[in-house]
Structure formats: C-alpha cells, structure tokens
C-alpha atoms as an extended CHARMM CRD file, in Angstrom:
* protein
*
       221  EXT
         1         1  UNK       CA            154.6420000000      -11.8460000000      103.7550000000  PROA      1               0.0000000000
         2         2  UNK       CA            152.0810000000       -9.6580000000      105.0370000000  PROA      2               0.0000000000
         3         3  UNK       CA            154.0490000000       -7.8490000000      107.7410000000  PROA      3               0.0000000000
         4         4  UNK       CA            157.0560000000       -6.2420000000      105.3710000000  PROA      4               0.0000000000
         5         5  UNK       CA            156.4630000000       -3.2490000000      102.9220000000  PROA      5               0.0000000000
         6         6  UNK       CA            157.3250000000       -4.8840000000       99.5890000000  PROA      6               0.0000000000
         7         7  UNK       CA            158.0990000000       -2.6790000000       96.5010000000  PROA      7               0.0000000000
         8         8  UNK       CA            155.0160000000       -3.0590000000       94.6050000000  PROA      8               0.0000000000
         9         9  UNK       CA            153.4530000000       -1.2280000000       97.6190000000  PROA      9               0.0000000000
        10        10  UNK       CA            155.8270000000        1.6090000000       97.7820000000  PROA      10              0.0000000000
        11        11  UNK       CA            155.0850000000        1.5800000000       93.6970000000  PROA      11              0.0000000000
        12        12  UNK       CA            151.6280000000        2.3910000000       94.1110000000  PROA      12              0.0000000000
        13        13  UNK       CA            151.7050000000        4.4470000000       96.6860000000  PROA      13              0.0000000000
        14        14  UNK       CA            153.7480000000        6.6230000000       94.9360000000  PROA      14              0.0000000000
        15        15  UNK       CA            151.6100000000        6.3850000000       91.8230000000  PROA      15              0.0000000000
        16        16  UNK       CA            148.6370000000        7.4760000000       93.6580000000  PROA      16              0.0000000000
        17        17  UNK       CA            150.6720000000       10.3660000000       95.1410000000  PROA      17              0.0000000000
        18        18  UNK       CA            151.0710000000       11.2710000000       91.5440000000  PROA      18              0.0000000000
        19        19  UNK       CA            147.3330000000       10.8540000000       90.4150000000  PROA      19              0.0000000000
        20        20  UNK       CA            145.2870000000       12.0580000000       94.0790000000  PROA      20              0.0000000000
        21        21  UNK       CA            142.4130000000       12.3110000000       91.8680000000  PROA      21              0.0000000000
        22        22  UNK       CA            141.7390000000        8.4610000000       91.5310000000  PROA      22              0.0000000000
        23        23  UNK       CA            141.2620000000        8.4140000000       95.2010000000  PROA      23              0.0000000000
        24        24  UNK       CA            140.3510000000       11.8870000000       96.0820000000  PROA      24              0.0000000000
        25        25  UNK       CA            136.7410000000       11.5250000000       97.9880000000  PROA      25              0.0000000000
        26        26  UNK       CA            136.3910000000        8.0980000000       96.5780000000  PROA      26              0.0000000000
        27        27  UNK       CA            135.5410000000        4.6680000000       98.5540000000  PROA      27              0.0000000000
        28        28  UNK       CA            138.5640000000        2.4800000000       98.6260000000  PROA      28              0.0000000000
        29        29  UNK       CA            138.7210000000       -1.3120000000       99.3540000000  PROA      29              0.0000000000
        30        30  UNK       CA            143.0450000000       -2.8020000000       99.2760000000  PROA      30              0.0000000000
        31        31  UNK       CA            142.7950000000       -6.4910000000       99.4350000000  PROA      31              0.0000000000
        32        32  UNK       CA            145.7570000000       -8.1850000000      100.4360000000  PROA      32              0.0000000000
        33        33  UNK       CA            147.0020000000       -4.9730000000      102.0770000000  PROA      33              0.0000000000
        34        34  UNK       CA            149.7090000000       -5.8600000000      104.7180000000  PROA      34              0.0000000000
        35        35  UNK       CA            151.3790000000       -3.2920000000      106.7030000000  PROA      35              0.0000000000
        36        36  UNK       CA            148.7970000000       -0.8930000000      105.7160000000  PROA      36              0.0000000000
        37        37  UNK       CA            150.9030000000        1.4210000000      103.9710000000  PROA      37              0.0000000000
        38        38  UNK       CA            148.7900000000        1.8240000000      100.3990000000  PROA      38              0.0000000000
        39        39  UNK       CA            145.6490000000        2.1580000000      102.2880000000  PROA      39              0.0000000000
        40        40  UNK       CA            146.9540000000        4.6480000000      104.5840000000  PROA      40              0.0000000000
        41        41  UNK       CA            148.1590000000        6.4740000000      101.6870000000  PROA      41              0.0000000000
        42        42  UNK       CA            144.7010000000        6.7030000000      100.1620000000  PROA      42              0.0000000000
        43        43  UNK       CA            143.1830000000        8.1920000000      103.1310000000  PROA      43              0.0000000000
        44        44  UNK       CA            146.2890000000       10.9140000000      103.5490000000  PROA      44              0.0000000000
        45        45  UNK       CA            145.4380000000       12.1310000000       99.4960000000  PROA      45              0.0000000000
        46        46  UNK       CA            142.0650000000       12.3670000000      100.7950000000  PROA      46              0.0000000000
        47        47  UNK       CA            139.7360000000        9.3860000000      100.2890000000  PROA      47              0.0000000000
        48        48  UNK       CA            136.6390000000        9.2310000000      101.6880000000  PROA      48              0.0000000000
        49        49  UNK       CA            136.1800000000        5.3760000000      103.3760000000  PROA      49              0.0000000000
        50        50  UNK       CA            139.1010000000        2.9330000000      103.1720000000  PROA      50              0.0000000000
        51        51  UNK       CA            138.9470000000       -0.7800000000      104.2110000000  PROA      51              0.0000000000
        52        52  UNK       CA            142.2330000000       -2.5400000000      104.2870000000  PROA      52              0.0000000000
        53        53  UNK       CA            142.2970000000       -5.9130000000      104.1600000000  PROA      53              0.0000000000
        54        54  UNK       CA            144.5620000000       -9.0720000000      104.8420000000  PROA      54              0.0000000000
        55        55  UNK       CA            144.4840000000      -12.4070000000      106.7140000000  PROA      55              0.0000000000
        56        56  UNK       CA            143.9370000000      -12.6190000000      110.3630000000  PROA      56              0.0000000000
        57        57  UNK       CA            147.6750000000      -12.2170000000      111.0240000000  PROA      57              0.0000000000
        58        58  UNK       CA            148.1330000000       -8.9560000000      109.5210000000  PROA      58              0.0000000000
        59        59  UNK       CA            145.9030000000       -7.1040000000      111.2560000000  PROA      59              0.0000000000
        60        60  UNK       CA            147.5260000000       -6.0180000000      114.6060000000  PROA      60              0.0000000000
        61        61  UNK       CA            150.2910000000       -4.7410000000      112.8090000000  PROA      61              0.0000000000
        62        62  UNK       CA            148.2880000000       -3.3220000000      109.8880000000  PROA      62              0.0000000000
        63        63  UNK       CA            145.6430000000       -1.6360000000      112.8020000000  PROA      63              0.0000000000
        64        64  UNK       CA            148.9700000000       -0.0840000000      115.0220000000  PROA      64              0.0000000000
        65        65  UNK       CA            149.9420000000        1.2650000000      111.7100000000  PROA      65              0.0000000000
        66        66  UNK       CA            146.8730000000        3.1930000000      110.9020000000  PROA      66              0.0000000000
        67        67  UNK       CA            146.7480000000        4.4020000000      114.1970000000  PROA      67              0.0000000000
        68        68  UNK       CA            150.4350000000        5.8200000000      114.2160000000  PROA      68              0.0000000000
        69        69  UNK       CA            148.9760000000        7.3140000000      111.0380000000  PROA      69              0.0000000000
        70        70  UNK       CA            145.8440000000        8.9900000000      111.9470000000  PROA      70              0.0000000000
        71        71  UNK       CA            146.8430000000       12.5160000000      112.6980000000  PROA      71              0.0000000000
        72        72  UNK       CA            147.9270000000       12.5920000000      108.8300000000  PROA      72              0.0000000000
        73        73  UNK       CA            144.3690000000       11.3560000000      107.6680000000  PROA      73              0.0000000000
        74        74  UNK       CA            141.9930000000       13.0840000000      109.9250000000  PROA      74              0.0000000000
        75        75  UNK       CA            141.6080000000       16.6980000000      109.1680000000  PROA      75              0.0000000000
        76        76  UNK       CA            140.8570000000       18.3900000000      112.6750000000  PROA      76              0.0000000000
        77        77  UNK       CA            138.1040000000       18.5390000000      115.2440000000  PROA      77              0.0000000000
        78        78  UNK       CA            135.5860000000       20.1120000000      112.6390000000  PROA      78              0.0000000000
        79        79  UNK       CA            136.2490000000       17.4990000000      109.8450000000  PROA      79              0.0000000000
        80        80  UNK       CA            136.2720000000       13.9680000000      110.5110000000  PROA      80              0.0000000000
        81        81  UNK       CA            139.0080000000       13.3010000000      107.6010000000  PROA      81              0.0000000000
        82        82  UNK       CA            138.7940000000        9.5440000000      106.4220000000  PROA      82              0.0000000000
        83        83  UNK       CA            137.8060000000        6.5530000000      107.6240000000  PROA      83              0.0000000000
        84        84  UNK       CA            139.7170000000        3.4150000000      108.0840000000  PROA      84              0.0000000000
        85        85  UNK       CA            138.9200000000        0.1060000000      108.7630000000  PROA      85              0.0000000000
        86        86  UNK       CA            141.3450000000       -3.0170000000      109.0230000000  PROA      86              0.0000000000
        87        87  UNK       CA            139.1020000000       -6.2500000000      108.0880000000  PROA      87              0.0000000000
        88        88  UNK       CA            139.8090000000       -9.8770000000      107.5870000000  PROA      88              0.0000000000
        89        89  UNK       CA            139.3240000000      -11.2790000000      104.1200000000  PROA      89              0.0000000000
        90        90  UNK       CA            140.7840000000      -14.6910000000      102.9530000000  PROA      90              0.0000000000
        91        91  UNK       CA            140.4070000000      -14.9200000000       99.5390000000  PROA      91              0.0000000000
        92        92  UNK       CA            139.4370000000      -18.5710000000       99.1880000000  PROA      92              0.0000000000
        93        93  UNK       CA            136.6240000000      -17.7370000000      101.5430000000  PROA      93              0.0000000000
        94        94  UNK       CA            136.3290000000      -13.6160000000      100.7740000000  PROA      94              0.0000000000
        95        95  UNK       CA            132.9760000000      -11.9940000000      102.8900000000  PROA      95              0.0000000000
        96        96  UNK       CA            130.2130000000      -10.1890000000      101.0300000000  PROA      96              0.0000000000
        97        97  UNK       CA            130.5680000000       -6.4510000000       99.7970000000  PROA      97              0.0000000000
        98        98  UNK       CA            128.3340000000       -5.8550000000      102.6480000000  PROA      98              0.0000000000
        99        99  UNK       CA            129.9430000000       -7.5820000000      104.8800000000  PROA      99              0.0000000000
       100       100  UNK       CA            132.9550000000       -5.2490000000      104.7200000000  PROA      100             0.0000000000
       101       101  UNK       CA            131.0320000000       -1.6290000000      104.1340000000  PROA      101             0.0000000000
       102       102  UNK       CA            129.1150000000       -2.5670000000      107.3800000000  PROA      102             0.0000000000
       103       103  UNK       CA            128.7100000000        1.3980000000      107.9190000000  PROA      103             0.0000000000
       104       104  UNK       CA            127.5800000000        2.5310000000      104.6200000000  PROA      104             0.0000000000
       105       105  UNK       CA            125.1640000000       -0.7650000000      104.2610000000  PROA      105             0.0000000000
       106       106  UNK       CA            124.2350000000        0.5220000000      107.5540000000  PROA      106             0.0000000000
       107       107  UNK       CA            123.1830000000        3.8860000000      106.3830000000  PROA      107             0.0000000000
       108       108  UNK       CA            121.2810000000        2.7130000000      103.5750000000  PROA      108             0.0000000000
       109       109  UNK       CA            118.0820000000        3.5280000000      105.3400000000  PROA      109             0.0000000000
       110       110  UNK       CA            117.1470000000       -0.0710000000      106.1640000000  PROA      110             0.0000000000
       111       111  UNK       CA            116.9840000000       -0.7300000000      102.6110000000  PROA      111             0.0000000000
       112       112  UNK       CA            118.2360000000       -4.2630000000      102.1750000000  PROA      112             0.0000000000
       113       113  UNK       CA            118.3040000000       -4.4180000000       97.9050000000  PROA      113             0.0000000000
       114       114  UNK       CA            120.6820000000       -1.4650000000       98.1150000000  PROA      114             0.0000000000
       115       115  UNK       CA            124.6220000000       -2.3730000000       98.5290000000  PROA      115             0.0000000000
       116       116  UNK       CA            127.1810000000       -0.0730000000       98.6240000000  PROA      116             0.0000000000
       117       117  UNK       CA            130.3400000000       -0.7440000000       96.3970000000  PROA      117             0.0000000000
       118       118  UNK       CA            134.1610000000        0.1880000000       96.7660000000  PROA      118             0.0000000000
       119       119  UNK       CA            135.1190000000        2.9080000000       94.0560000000  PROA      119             0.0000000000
       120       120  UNK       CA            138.3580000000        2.0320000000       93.7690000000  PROA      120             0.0000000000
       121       121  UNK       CA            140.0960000000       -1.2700000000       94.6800000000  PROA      121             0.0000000000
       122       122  UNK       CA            144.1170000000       -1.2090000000       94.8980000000  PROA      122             0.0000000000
       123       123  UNK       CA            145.9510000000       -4.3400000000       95.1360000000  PROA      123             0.0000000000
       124       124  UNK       CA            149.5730000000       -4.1020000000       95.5020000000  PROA      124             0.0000000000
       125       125  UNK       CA            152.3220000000       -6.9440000000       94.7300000000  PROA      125             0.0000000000
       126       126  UNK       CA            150.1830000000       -9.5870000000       95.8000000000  PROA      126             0.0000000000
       127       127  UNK       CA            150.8540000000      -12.2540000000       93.2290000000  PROA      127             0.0000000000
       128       128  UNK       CA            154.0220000000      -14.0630000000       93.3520000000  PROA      128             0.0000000000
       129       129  UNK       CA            152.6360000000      -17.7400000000       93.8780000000  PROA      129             0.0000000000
       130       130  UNK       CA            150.2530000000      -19.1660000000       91.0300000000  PROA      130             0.0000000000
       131       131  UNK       CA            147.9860000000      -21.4430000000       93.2570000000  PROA      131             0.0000000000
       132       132  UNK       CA            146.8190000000      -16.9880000000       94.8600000000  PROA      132             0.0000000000
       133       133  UNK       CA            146.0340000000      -15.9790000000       91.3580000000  PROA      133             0.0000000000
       134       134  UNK       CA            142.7110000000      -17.5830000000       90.4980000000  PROA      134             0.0000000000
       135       135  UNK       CA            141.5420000000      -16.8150000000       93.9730000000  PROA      135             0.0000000000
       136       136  UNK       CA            142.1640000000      -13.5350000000       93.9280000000  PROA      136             0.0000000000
       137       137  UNK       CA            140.5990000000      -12.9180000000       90.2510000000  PROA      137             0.0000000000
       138       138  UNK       CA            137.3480000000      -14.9770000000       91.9890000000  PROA      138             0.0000000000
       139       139  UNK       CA            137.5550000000      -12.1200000000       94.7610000000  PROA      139             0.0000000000
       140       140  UNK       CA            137.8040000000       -9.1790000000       92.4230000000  PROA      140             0.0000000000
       141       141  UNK       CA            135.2260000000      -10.4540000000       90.3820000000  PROA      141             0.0000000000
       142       142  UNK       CA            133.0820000000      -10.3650000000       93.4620000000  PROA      142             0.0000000000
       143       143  UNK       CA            134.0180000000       -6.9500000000       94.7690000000  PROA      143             0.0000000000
       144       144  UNK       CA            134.7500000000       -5.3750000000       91.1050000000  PROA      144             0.0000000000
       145       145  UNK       CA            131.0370000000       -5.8750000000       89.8220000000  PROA      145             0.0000000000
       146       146  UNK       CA            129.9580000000       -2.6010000000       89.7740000000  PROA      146             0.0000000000
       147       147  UNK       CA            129.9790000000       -1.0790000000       86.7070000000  PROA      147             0.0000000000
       148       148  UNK       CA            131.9480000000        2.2590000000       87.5150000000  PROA      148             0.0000000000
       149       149  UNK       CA            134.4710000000        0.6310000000       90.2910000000  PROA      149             0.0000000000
       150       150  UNK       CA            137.7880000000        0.3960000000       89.1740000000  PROA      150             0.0000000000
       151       151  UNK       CA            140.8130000000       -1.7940000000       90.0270000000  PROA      151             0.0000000000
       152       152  UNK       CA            144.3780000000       -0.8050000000       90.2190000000  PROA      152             0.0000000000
       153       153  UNK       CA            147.0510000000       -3.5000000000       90.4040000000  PROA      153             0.0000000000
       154       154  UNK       CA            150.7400000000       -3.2020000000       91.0350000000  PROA      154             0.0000000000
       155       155  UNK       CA            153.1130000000       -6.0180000000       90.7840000000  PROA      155             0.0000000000
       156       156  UNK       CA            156.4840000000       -7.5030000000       90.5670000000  PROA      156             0.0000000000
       157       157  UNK       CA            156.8870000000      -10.1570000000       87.4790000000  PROA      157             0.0000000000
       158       158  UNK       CA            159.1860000000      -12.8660000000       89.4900000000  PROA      158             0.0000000000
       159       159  UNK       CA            158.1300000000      -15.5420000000       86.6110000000  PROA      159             0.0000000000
       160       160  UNK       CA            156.6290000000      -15.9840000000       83.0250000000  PROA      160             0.0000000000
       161       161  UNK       CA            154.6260000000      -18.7390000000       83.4200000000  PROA      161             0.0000000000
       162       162  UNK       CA            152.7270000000      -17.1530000000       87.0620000000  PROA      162             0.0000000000
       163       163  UNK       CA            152.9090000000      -13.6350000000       85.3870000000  PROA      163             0.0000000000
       164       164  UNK       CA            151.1880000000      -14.9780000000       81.4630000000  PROA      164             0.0000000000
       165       165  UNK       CA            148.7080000000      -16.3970000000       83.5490000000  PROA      165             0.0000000000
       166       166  UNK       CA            147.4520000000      -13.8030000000       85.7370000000  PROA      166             0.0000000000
       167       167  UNK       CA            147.6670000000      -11.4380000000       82.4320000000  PROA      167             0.0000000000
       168       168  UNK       CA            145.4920000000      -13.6460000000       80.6770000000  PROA      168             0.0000000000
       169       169  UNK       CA            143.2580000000      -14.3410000000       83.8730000000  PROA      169             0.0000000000
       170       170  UNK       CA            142.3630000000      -10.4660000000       83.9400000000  PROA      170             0.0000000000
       171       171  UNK       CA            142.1810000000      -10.1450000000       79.9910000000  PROA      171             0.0000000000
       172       172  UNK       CA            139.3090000000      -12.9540000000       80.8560000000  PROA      172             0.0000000000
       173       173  UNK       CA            137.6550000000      -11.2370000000       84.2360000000  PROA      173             0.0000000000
       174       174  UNK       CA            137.6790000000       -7.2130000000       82.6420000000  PROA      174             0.0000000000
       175       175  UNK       CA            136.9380000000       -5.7380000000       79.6680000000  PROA      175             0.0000000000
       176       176  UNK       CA            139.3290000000       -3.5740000000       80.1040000000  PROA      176             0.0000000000
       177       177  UNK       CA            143.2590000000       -3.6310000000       81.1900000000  PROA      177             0.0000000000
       178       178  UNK       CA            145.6050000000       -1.1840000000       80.6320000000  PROA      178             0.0000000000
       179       179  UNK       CA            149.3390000000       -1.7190000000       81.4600000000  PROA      179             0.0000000000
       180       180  UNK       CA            150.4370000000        1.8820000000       82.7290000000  PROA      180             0.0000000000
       181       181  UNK       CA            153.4440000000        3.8700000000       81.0700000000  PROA      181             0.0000000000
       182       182  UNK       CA            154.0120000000        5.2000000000       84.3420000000  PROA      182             0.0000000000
       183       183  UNK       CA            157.0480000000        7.5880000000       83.3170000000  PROA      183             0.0000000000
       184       184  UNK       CA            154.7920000000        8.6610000000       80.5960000000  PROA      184             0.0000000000
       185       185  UNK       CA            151.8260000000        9.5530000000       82.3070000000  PROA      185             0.0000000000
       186       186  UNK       CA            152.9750000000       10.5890000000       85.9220000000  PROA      186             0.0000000000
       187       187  UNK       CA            156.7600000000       10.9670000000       85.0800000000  PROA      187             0.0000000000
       188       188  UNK       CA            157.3670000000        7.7320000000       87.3880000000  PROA      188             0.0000000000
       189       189  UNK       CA            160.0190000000        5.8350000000       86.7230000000  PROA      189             0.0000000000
       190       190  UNK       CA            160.1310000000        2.1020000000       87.5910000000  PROA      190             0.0000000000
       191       191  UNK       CA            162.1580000000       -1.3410000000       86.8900000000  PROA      191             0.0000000000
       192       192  UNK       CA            160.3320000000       -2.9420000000       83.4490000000  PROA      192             0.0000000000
       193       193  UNK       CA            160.0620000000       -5.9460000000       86.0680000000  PROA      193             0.0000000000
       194       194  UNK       CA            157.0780000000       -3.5910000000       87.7360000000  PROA      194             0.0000000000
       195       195  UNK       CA            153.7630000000       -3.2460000000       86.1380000000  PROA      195             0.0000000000
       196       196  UNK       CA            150.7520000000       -1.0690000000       86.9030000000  PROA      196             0.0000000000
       197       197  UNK       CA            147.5590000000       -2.0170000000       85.8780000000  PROA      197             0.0000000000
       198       198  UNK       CA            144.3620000000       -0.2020000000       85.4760000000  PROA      198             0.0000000000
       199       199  UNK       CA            140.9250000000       -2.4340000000       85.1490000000  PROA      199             0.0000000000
       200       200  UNK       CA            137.2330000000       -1.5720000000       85.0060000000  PROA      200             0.0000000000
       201       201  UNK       CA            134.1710000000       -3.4180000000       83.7410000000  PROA      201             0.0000000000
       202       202  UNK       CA            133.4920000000       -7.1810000000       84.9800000000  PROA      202             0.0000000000
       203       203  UNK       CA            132.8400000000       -9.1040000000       81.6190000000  PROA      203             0.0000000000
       204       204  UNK       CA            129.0990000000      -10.7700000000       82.3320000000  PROA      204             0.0000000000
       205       205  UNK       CA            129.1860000000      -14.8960000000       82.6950000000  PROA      205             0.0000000000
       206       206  UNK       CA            128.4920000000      -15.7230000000       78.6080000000  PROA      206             0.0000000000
       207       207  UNK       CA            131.3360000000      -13.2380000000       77.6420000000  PROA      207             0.0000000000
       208       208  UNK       CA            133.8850000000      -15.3320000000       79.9750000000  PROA      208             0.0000000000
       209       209  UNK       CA            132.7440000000      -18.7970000000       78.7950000000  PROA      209             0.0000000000
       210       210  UNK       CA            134.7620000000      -18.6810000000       75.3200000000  PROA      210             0.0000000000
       211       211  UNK       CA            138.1240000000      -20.3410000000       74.5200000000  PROA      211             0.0000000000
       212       212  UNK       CA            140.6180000000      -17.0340000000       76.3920000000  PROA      212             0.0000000000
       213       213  UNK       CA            139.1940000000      -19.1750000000       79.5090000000  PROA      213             0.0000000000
       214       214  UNK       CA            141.5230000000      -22.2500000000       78.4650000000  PROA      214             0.0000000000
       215       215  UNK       CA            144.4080000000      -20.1880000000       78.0990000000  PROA      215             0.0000000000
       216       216  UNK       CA            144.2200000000      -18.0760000000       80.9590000000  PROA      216             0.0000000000
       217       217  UNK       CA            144.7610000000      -21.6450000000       82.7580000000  PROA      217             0.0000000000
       218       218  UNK       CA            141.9020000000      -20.9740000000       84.6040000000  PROA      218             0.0000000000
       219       219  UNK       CA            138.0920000000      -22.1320000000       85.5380000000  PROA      219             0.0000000000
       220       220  UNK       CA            135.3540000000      -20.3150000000       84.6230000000  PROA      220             0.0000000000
       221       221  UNK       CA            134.1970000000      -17.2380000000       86.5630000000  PROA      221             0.0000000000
C-alpha cells in the first residue's frame, strides 16, 4: 500500500496548497508517507526540514521520488531550499524523536537534554485496518508531545466500527481535534467519506486514564 498515491494524500496535499502557512518554514515529520508525495509537497510550499517516513519497502521509491522532485524544493545555488530525508519508522517499533532529527539533535551544541521536535506532523490516509490504529496513536503520542507541534490527519472512512474507534482514540490522545470544513475554510471541496483533522496538545497520563479510554477500544497511553 505504500507504493500508490491514495486519495487521502492527494487530499492533503491540496489542503496544504491552500493553507502554505501551516508549513511555511516549519519542521515537518509524515509518518506513514509512501510515495512521498505529501512530504514533497511540504518542502515545495516552503518548509524548512521534512522527514518522510514509511517501512523499509517504501523507501527506494519514496527516495527516487524526492529526488525527481528536488529542483522544485531547492531554491538555487545561494539558498539551500528544504531538506528532505526518507527514514524508516515501523510503528510497532517507532525510533526516538532524535533518532529521526539526527541533524538538528546534531546541532544542538552537544547538549544532550535538548531534543528537537517536528512542528508539524501530517499523516495522510493511513488508517484503513483497525489492528494500525492503536499503533499509530502510540507513535503520535511519542512524536506529538511537544506542546506547540501540531498534527494533521487526512483519511478515507471505509468502516464505522475502524473509523468510531480511531475518532475516539484521538478524542483520548489530544485535547484538541477539530474535523475541518474544508470547503468552508479553504473553499475545498471533498467526498463527506474524507475527513481532515487538525490536533494539538498530548493530554498528560492521569487525563487519559478515565472511562473515554474503554470506549475508544483502546489501552492506555
């Protein structure tokens, strides 16, 4: 599944087109990002550092992809433009933070309490199977922990029961989610069956140990 362009990409790719500012100088981590194209994206409206990342078997494709794409991301021989980075990350075993912003950890002056931290993180259409949804809320809860990054989902709804439980899993993980009106906001118009969410502010352990954990169908955090 990671080597086709599915629609959920295409959807947020064209919803960051319309709203450059989210990722307009900003850090950007994609998990789950495929073929590269919302990543890519990113960088081309101007983001500053963009990982894209997948399982093992995405990468070639995902890497030949960003390097088709590079003349449209870097800005010319005086500006470097963005930079991208195609990195492994299996969500069931995800790497540390650090781990994946090897260069800004890097220029962190040796200083080994400081951590950098993605601005933004995009996911796009990657939950259509429920046994990828608690994984994946683990991984965001690891990467989204910062109190200022924010998390932008895009999905298609191919089932209630899958689709009820990843809402309720991210009603449990933020303390905030927002289901876009994207015609309203951007003028985007999309299939009710698409949904764009916007997500900031990791709820602390005691405020995810309550009874919304049961019904999200999910373990604790």
């Amino acid at each position: 599944s990671g080597l086709n362009v599915w629609d959920g990409a295409l959807l947020l790719a064209r919803y960051l087109e319309k709203k450059s500012q989210i990722v307009e100088g900003k850090r950007i981590l994609e998990l789950g990002g495929g073929c590269g194209l919302v990543g890519i994206a990113a960088a081309i409206l101007g983001a500053k550092h963009v990982i894209i990342t997948d399982l093992s078997y995405a990468l070639p494709l995902m890497k030949e992809n960003v390097l088709r794409n590079e003349s449209a991301f870097r800005k010319g021989n005086d500006e470097k433009g963005a930079l991208v980075e195609c990195i492994e990350c299996d969500w069931f075993h995800p790497p540390l933070i650090r781990e994946l912003f090897t260069h800004e950890t890097a220029s962190l002056n040796g200083n080994e309490h400081e951590e950098s931290f993605p601005d933004i993180i995009l996911v796009a259409d990657c939950v259509w199977l429920s046994h990828l949804i608690y994984p994946l809320l683990k991984t965001l809860k690891l990467y989204a922990r910062h109190p200022s990054t924010k998390v932008i989902i895009t999905y298609q709804q191919r089932g209630k029961d899958a689709h009820e439980e990843f809402l309720s899993g991210m009603h449990v993980l933020f303390k905030n989610v927002v289901d876009v009106d994207t015609k309203e906001s951007v003028g985007l118009v999309k299939p009710d069956v698409f949904h764009v969410f916007e997500c900031c502010g990791v709820k602390h352990e005691a405020e995810t140990h309550d009874d919304s954990v049961t019904k999200a169908k999910i373990s604790p955090f």
